[in-house]
C-alpha positions in Angstrom: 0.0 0.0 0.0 1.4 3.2 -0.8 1.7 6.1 2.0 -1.7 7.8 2.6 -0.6 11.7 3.2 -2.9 13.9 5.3 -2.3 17.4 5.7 -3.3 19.0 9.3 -4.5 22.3 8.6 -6.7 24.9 9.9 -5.4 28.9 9.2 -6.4 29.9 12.6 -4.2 29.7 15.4 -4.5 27.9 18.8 -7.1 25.5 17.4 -5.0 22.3 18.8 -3.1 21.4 15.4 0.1 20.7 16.4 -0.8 19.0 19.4 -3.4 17.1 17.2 -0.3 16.3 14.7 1.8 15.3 17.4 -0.2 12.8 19.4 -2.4 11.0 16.4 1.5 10.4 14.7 2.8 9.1 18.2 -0.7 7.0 18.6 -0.6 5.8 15.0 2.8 4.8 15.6 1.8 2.9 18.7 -0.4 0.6 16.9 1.5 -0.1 14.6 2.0 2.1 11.4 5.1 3.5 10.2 4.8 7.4 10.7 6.6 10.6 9.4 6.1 13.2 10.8 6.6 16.3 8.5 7.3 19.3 10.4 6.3 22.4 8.1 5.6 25.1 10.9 8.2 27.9 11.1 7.4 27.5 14.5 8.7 24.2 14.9 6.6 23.2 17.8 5.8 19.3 16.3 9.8 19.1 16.4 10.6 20.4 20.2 7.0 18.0 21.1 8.7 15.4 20.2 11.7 15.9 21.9 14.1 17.5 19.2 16.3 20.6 19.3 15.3 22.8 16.6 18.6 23.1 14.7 19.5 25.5 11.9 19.4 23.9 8.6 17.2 20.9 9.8 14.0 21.9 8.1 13.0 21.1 4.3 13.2 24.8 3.5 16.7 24.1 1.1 15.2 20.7 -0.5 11.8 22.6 -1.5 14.0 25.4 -3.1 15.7 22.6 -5.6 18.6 21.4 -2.8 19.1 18.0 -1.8 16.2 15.8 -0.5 14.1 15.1 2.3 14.9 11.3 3.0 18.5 12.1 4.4 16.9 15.1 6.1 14.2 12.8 8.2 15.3 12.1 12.3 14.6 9.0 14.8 12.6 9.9 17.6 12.5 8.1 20.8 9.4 6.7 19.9 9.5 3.2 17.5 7.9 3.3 14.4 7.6 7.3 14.2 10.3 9.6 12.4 9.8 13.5 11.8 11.2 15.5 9.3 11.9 18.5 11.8 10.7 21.9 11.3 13.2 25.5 11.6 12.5 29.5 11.4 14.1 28.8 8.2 10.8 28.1 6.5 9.4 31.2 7.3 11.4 32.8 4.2 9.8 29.5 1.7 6.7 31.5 0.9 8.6 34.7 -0.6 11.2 32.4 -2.1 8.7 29.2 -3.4 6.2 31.8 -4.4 8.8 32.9 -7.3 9.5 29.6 -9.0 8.6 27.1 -11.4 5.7 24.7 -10.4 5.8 27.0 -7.4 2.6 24.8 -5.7 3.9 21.2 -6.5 7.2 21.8 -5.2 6.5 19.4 -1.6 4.8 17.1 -3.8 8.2 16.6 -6.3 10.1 16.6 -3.2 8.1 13.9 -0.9 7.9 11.3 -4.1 11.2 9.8 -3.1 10.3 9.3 0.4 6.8 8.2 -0.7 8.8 5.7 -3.1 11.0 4.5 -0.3 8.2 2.3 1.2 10.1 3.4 4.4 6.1 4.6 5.7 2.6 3.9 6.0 1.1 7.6 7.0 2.7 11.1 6.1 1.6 13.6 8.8 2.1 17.1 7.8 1.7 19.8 10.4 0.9 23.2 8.4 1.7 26.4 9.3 -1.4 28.8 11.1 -1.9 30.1 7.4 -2.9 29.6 3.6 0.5 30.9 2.5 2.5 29.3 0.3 4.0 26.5 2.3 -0.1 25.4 2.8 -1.0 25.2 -0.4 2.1 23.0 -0.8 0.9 20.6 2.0 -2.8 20.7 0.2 -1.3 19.9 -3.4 1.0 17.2 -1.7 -1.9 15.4 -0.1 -4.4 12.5 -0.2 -6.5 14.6 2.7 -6.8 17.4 5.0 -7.5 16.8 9.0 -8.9 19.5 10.3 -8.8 20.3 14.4 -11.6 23.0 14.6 -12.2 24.6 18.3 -15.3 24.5 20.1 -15.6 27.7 19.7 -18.5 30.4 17.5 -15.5 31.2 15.1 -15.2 27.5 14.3 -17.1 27.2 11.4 -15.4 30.6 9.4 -12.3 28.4 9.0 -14.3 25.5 7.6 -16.1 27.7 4.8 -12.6 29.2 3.8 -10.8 25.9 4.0 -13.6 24.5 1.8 -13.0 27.5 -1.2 -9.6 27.1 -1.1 -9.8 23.6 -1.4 -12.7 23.9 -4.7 -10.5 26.2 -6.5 -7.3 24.0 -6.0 -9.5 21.1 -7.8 -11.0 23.6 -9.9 -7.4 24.5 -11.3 -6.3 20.9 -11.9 -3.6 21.3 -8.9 -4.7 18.7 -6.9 -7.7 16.8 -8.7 -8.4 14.3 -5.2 -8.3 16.8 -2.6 -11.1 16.2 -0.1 -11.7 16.9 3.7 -10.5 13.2 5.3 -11.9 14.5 8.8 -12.6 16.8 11.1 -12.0 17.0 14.8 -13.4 19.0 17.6 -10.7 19.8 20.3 -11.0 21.8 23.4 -13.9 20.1 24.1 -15.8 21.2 27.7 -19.0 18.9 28.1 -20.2 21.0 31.4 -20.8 24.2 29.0 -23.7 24.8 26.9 -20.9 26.1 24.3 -19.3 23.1 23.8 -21.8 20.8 23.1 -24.0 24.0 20.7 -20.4 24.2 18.4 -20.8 20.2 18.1 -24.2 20.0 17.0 -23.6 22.9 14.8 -20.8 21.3 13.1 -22.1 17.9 12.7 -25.2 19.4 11.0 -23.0 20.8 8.4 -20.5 18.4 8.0 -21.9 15.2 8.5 -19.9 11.6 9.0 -16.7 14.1 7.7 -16.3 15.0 11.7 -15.0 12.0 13.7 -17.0 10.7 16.5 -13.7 11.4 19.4 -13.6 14.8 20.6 -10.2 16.1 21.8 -11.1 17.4 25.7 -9.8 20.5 27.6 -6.8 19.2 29.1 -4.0 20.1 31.8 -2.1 17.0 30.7 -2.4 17.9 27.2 -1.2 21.2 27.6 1.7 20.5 30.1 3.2 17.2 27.5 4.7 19.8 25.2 7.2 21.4 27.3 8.6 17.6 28.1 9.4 17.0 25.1 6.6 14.1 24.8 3.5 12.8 23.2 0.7 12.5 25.7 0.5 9.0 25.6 3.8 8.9 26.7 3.9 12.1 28.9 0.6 10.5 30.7 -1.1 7.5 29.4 -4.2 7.2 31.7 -5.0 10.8 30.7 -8.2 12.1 29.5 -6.1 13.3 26.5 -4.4 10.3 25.8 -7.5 8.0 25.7 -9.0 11.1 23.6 -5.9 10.2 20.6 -5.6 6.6 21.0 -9.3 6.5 20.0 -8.8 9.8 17.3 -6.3 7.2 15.4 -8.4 4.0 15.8 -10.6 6.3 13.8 -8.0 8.1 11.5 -6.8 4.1 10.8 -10.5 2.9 10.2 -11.3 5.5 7.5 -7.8 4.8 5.9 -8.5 1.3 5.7 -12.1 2.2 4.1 -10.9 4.6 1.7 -7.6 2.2 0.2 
């Protein structure tokens, strides 16, 4: 079977992405699949919450401009069966520089075709940055899917509608033909406020079986894992959190398996 790739994307900040792309890799990798992790946030918070130093030079910023490739760029983590291609400031300069060459959309998807071909994985996890800049639209032209972590929260469903035009008019212009929504998760869940549960039903109205049955609670544990370096489920396994991704990835896993 060849790699699925599955962007995680949402433009708006602080909606659980990176913690989303962290812990389904590191609970996909736990049962079993062969993960990379693709770190293309300038941020480079998927990298340090896995427990890497963000080093100068790391990221895939040089391969994307025509340099090298990304297989001998991609790092061990502690964690078997999951491997990241690390993220670094670096990237923040891609969108001026991608935005002025050839084929300036496909350029992730020439470069990930060797590491697709390598067999080396099973899923391709790519943590976008909090935007629809360049680098984005790379992930989205680059991918089978997009995961979307949307906050419970009245702004939640402005991101969705966006998402959704950008994604028409990149199958409108023959740039990625297959693009499609693969999921939708709720994070920041609160089941005690009447907010919580009114975003829920408001997004499952509109979106249908697209938004997965686990919702991603309000956590301590989830917020603390970061700053040690570790996936929840390895940070604190008999979390709230961690039972939260361990069933998010039975799920991701379940519509992979439906869709190959």
């Amino acid at each position: 079977m060849p790699a699925k790739v599955i962007a995680v994307a949402n433009q708006k900040g602080g909606v659980g992405k990176t913690t989303t792309a962290v812990n389904l890799s590191a609970c996909l990798a736990a049962l079993g699949q062969r993960v990379l992790l693709f770190d293309l946030d300038p941020q480079a918070n998927a990298t340090s919450g896995v427990g890497l130093e963000k080093i100068e030079g790391a990221s895939a910023y040089r391969v994307l401009l025509g340099e090298g490739g990304l297989l001998e760029k991609i790092k061990s983590t502690t964690y078997e069966r999951l491997e990241i291609l690390p993220g670094e400031v670096d990237l923040c300069a891609a969108d001026i520089e991608i935005a002025r060459m050839e084929n300036h959309l496909q350029r992730l998807t020439l470069a990930l075709k060797p590491v697709l071909d390598s067999g080396r994985f099973d899923v391709v996890l790519i943590d976008c940055p909090p935007s629809l800049g360049i680098l984005t639209l790379n992930a989205f032209t680059a991918s089978d899917g997009l995961l979307v972590p949307l906050q419970c929260e009245y702004y939640a469903l402005e991101g969705i509608s966006m998402m959704n035009r950008v994604l028409g008019q990149l199958r409108d212009a023959g740039v990625n033909p297959r693009l499609e929504i693969f999921g939708v998760v709720m994070t920041m869940f609160d089941g005690r406020t009447k907010l919580s549960n009114e975003v829920v039903g408001e997004v499952r109205n509109l979106l249908g079986a697209r938004v997965f049955e686990t919702m991603i609670p309000r956590s301590t544990k989830l917020a603390e894992a970061p700053s040690f370096g570790k996936p929840i489920i390895h940070y604190d396994k008999y979390s709230s959190g961690s039972a939260a991704y361990e069933l998010l990835a039975q799920e991701v896993l379940e519509r992979l398996s439906a869709q190959s």
